[in-house]
C-alpha positions as CSV (number, residue, x, y, z in Angstrom):
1,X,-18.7,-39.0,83.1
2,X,-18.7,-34.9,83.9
3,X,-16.3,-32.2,83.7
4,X,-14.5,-32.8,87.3
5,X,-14.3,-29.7,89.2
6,X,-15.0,-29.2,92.6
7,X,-15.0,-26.7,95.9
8,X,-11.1,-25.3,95.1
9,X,-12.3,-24.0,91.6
10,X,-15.0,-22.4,93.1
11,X,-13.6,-20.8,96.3
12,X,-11.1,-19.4,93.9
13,X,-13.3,-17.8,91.4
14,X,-15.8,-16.8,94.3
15,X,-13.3,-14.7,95.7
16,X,-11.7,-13.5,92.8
17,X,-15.1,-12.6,91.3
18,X,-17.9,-11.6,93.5
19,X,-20.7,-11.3,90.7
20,X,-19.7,-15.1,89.4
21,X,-19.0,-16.2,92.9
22,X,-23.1,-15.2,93.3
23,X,-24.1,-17.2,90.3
24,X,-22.1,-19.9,91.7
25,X,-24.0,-20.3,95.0
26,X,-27.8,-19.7,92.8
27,X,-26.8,-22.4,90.5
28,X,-24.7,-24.6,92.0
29,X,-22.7,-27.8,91.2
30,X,-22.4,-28.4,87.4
31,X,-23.3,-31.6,85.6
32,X,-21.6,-31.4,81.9
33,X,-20.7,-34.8,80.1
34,X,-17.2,-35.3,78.7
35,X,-16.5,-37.8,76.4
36,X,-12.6,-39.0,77.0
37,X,-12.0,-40.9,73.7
38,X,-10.4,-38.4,71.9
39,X,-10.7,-40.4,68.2
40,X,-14.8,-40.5,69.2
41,X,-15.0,-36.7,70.7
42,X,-13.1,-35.3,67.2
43,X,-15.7,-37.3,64.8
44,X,-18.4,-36.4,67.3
45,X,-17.8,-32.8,66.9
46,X,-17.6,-32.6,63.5
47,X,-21.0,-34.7,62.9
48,X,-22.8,-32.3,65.1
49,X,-21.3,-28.9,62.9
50,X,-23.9,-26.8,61.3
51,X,-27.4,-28.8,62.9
52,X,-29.2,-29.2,66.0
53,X,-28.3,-31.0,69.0
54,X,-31.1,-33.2,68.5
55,X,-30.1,-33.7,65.1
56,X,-26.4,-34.4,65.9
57,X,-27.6,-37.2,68.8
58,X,-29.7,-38.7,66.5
59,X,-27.0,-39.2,64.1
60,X,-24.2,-40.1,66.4
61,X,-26.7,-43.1,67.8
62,X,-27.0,-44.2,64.7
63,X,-23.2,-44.1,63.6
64,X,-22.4,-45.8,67.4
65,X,-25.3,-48.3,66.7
66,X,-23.8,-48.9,62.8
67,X,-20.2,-48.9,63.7
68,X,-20.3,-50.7,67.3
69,X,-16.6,-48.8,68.1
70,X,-16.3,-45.3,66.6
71,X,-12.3,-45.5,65.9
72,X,-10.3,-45.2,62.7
73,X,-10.3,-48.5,62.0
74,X,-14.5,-48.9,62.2
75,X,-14.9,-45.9,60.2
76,X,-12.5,-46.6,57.3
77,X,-13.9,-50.0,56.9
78,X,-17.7,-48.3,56.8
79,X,-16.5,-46.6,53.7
80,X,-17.7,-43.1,52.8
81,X,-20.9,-44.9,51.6
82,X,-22.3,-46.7,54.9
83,X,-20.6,-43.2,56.6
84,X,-23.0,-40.8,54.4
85,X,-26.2,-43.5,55.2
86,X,-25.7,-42.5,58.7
87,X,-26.9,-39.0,57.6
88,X,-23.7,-37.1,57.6
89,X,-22.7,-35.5,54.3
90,X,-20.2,-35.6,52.1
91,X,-18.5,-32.9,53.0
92,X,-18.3,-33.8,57.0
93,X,-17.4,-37.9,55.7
94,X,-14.9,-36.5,54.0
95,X,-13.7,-34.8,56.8
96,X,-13.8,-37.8,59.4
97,X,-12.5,-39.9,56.6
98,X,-9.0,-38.1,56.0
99,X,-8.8,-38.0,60.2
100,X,-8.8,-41.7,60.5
101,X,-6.1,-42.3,57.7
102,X,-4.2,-39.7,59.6
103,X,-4.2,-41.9,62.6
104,X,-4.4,-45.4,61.2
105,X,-0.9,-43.9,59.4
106,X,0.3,-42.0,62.7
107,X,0.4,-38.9,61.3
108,X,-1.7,-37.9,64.3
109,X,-1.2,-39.2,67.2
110,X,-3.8,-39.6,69.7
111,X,-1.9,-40.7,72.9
112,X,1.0,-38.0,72.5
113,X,-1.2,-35.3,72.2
114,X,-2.0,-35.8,75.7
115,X,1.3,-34.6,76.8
116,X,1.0,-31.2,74.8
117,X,0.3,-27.9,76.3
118,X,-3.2,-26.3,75.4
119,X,-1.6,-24.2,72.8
120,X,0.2,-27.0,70.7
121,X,-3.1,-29.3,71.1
122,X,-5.3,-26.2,69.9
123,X,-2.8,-26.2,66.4
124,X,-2.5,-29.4,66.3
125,X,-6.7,-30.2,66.2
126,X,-7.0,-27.1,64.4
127,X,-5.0,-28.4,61.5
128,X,-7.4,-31.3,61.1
129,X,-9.5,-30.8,58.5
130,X,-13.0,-29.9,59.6
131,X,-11.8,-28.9,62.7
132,X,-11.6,-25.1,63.6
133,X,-9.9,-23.3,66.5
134,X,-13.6,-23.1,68.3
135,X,-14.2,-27.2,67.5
136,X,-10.5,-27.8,68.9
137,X,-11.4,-25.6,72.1
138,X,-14.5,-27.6,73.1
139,X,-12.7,-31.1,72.1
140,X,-9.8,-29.6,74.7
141,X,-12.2,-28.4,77.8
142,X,-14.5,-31.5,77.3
143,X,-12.7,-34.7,76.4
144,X,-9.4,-33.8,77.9
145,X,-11.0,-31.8,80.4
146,X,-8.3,-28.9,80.6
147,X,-9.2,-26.5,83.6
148,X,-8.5,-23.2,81.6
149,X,-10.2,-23.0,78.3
150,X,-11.7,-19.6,77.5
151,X,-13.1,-19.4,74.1
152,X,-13.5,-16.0,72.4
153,X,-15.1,-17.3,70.0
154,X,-18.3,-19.0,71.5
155,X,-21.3,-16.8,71.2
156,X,-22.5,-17.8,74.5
157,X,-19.5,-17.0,76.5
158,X,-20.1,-13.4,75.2
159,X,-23.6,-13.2,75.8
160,X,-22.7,-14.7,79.8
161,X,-20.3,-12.0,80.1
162,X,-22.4,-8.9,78.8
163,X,-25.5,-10.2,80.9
164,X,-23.6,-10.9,84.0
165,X,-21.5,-6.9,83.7
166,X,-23.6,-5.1,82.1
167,X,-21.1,-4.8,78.7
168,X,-22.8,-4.0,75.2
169,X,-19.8,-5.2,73.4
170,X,-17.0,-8.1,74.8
171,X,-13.9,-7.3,72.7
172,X,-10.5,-8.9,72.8
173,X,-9.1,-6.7,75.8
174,X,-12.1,-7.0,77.8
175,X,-12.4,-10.6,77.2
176,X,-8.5,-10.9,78.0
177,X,-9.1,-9.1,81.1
178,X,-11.6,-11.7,82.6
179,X,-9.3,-14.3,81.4
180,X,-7.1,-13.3,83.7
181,X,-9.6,-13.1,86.4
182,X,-10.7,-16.3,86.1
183,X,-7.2,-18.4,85.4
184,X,-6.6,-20.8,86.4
185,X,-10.0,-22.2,86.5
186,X,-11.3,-20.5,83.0
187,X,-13.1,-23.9,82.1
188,X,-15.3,-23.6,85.2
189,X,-16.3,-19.9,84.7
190,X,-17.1,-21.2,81.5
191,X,-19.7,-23.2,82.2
192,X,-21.7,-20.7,84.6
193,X,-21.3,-18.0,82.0
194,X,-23.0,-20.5,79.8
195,X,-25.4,-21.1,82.6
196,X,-26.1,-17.4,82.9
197,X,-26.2,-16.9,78.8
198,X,-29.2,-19.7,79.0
199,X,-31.2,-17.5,81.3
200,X,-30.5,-19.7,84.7
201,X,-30.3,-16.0,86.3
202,X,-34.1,-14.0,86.8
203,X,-33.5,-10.4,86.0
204,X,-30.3,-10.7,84.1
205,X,-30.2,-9.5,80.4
206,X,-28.3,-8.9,77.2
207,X,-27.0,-5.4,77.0
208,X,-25.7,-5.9,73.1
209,X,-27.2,-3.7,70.8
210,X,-29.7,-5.7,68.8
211,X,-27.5,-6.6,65.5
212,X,-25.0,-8.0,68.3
213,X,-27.2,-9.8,70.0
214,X,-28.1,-11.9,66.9
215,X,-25.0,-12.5,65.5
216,X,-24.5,-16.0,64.5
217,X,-21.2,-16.8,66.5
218,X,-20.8,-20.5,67.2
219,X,-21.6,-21.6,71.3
220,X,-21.0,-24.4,73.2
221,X,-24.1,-23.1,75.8
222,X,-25.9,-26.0,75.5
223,X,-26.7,-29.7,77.0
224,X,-23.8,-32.0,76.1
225,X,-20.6,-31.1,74.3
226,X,-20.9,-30.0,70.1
């Protein structure tokens, strides 16, 4: 399954924003997988924190393959020992540990948070442990596929919007500013500013100062949701 957007997000942020609107039409339709099962997206983000995406698919076949059903009742019944075999450490079992009591007890619920506005669901994931404001962003724009997640905190988005006009810094007015632009449909400039960021545009490049440019912000800018 793929983030569902189609010809109404795009007319709208073509005409709102002629530079994206030209990306839009040179990359076209994008494919990015969502994973709906909010229990499996959580855990899945917090296996792939800190190493590669190869790394992180590696591991999550091997937990999907171990576990059959990644839910809370799979994972407390693996144990932290037959979690950490998987290849995740302590630290990250730990975390996916203490999110499956939480829901085994109902002291998170995963079918009410549906209901929530994007704010409460952000502080809600947020306060899981393991799970930061970033972590909670991605979990929001791809398992519940909300159509206005802008996330100052992903490296990427950053790099998309300094490439695409010609910024050296994106700070938290600027960034407000095309968040504006681009609501209602912030998900969906999202990904073609991480299509931009990953070089799909000839000719377009990273105005940041150098030290910037390398700063180790996390980004969601890649294949497949981390």
């Amino acid at each position: 399954m793929y983030f569902a957007y189609g010809e109404a997000e795009t007319d709208y942020l073509k005409n709102r924003d002629p530079k994206l609107g030209e990306v839009i039409a040179q990359v076209g339709h994008i494919c990015r997988q969502v994973d709906t099962d909010l229990f499996s997206a959580v855990v899945h983000h917090i296996v792939g924190q800190q190493i590669s995406t190869k790394a992180q698919a590696t591991i999550w076949q091997r937990m999907v393959d171990g576990l059959g059903k990644v839910d809370a009742d799979s994972i407390l019944e693996a144990g932290p020992e037959k979690i950490q075999a998987f290849g995740i450490s302590m630290r990250k079992t730990g975390y996916i540990l203490d999110f499956a009591r939480k829901v085994q007890d109902g002291e998170f619920d995963l079918e009410g948070i549906w209901q929530e506005p994007d704010a409460q669901v952000v502080a809600k994931l947020s306060s899981l442990r393991g799970v930061g404001v970033w972590t909670a962003e991605m979990i929001l724009l791809f398992c519940m596929q909300r159509p206005d997640v802008f996330s100052f905190d992903d490296l990427a988005i950053h790099r998309g919007l300094r490439m695409l006009y010609h910024h050296r810094k994106i700070d938290r007015p600027l960034f407000e500013k095309y968040r504006r632009r681009f609501h209602p449909y912030c998900s969906v400039a999202s990904l073609y500013l991480w299509a931009v960021a990953g070089g799909e545009i000839e000719g377009l490049k990273d105005h940041a100062p150098k030290k910037a440019a390398g700063s180790r912000k996390r980004s969601n800018g890649k294949s497949g949701a981390t």
